[in-house]
N, C-alpha and C positions, 0 to 999 in steps of 0.2 A: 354554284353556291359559294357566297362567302364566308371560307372559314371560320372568321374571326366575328362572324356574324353574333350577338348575343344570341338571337335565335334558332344558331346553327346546327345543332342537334335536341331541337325542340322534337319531342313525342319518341325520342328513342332510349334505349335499354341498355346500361353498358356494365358488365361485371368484369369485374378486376381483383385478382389476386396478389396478395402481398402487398395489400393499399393500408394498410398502417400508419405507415408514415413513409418519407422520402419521398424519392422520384416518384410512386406509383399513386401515393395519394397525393401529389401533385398534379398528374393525370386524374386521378377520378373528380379532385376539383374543377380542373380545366372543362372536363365535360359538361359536368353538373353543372356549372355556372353558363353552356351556352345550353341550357335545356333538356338534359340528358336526366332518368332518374340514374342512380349509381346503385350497385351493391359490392361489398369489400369483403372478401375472405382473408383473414391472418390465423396466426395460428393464436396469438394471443387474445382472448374476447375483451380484459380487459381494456386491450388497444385497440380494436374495430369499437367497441361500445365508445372510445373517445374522438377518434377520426369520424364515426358518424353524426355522433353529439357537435362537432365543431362545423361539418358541412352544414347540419340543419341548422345551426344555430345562425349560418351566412342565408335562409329562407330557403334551401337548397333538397329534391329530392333524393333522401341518402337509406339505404340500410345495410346491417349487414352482419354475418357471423361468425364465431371462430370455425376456420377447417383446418386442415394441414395438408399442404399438396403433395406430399409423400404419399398418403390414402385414398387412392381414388372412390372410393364410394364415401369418405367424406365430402369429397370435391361434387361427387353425383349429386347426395343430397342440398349440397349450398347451392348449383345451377339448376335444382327443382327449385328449390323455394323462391332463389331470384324471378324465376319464371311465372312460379303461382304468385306471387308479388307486384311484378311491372308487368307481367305479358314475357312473350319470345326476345329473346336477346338480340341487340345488333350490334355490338360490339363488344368482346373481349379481348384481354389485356392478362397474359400470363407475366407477373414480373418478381414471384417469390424466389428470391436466392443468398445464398452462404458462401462466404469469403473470408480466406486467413492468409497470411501468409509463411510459407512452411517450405523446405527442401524437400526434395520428392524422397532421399535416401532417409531424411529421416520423420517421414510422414505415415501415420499410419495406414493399414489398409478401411478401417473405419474412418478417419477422418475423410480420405480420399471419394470413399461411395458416399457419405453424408454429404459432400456437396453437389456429386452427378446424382443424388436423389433430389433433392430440392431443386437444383436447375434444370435438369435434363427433364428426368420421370416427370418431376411438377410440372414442366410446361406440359407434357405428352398429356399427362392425366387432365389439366385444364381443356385444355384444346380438344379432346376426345370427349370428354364429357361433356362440353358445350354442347357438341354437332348434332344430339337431339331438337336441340332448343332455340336453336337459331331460326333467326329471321330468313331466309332464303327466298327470292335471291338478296341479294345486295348486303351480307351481313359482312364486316370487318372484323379480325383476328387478329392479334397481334403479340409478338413477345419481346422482353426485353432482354437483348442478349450484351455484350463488351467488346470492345478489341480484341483482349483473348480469345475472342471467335476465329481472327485471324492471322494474329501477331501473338506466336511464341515470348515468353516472358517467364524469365526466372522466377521463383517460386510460386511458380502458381499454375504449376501443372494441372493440377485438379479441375480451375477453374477453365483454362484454354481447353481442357477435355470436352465439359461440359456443353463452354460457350458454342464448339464449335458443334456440337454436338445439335447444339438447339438452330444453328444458321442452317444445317444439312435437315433437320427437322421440317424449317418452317417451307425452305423451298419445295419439298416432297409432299406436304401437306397442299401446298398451291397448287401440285399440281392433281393429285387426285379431286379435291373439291372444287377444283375451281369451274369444272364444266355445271354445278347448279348456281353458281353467281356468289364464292363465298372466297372472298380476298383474306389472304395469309400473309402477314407480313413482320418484321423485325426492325426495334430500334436498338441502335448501340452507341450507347450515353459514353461521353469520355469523363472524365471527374468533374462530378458535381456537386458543388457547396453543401455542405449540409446537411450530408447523408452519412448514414452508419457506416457505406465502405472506403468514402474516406476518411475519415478515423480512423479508420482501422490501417489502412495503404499507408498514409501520409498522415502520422499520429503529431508531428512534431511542426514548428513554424521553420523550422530547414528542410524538414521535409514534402514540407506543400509549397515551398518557395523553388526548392531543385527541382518538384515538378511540375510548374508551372512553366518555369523555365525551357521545360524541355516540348510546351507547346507554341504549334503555330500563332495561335490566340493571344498567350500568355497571363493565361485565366481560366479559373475554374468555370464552367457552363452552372446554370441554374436550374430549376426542378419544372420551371416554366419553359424555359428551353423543350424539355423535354415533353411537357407536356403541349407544346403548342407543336411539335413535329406528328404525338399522335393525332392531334387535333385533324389535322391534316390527313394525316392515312385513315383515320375514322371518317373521316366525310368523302361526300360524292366528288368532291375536285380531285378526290385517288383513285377513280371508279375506275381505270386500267394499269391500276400499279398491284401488283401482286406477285410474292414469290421476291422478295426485295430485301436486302438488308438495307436499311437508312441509316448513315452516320452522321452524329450528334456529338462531336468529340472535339472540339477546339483542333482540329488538325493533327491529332497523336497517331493516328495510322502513317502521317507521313515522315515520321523520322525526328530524331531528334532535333529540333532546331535550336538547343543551346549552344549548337556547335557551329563554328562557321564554315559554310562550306569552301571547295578550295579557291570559287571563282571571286567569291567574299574577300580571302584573303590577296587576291591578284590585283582586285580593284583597291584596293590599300594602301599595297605595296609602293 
């Protein structure tokens, strides 16, 4: 199959959490636009009532509701109605998560669990609750996790907790489902244009230029990026990829490259 095909996931089913806006309704675009119907759970209804108004407004099959992935029997009820809706699911996309920046000595222990509930429990909760509803075999899973999944970084204990938390998740999930045909996988975006986290990381024009700087790339990745990597793990050209983190990061797992290394500085010399 080619991916990139307009009618590449023509007659399928794909619910996605934390599709709002950013990365993930970036993904639910991407599907929808090759044939997918979509549905969107946020916590906010205001903002699903707008993310869906804007896919259908592109001629696109969209719906969707407020839940909160903190409550699993909100999340049960939004993957019933997804279901009684389009039919059995073949695609989910766990990607609701919370980010600040904070020193651990002076972080609360409420701030600290409010984010391994929304990222950790919310994927568990999506991903669990799906597993009635799926398409089996051949149904794709997937969550969005960070580098903090595997790269330690100053203030943001909380999140490297969580992230890593959700990478040890998704491979354990591969492998118990994966003997009736149901692929479990992970992307992990490196800073992408245009989204709430970074604002938040990189609030300032120095501070989105030092990290830039500090990628292989030397540029932020886009929401398409992202959504054309699930494109990818959602379709049959993934049909033996499972239990996988995919990195999507402009090269930031490999190190700083603002810096020159030392064989940099020899050829100089």
């Amino acid at each position: 199959m080619d991916v990139f095909n307009p009618d590449a996931l023509r007659g399928k089913v794909a619910f996605l959490a934390g599709a709002s806006s950013g990365i993930n309704l970036g993904i639910a675009a991407g599907f929808a636009r090759r044939g997918a119907a979509v549905f969107l759970i946020s916590r906010s209804a205001e903002k699903i009532e707008a993310a869906v108004a804007g896919l259908r407004a592109e001629g696109l099959k969209a719906h969707g509701m407020a839940a909160d992935v903190r409550d699993f029997a909100a999340v049960e009820a939004a993957m019933l109605a997804a279901r009684e809706r389009f039919g059995p699911i073949d695609i989910v996309v766990s990607g609701a998560a919370g980010n600040f920046l904070a020193p651990a000595a002076a972080m609360s222990a409420n701030a600290f669990k409010t984010v391994v509930d929304i990222d950790l429990l919310g994927t568990f909760h999506v991903l669990r609750a799906s597993y009635p509803h799926l398409n089996k075999p051949g149904a794709a899973l997937m969550s969005i996790t960070a580098p903090q999944g595997t790269n330690s970084m100053m203030l943001q204990a909380h999140v490297c907790a969580a992230k890593a938390g959700i990478n040890m998740l998704t491979k354990c999930l591969a492998m118990e489902w994966g003997n009736e045909g149901i692929r479990v996988n992970a992307i992990s975006p490196g800073p992408i244009a245009d989204t709430e986290g970074m604002r938040r990381l990189a609030a300032t024009p120095e501070a989105e230029q030092a990290l830039k700087g500090r990628l292989a790339l030397r540029d932020y990745g886009t929401t398409t990026d992202i959504a054309d990597t699930a494109l990818f793990l959602a379709s049959d050209s993934a049909r033996y990829i499972t239990g996988t983190i995919i990195d999507c990061d402009g090269g930031i797992k490999l190190g700083d490259a603002s810096t020159m290394s030392a064989q940099e500085y020899a050829l100089k010399a």
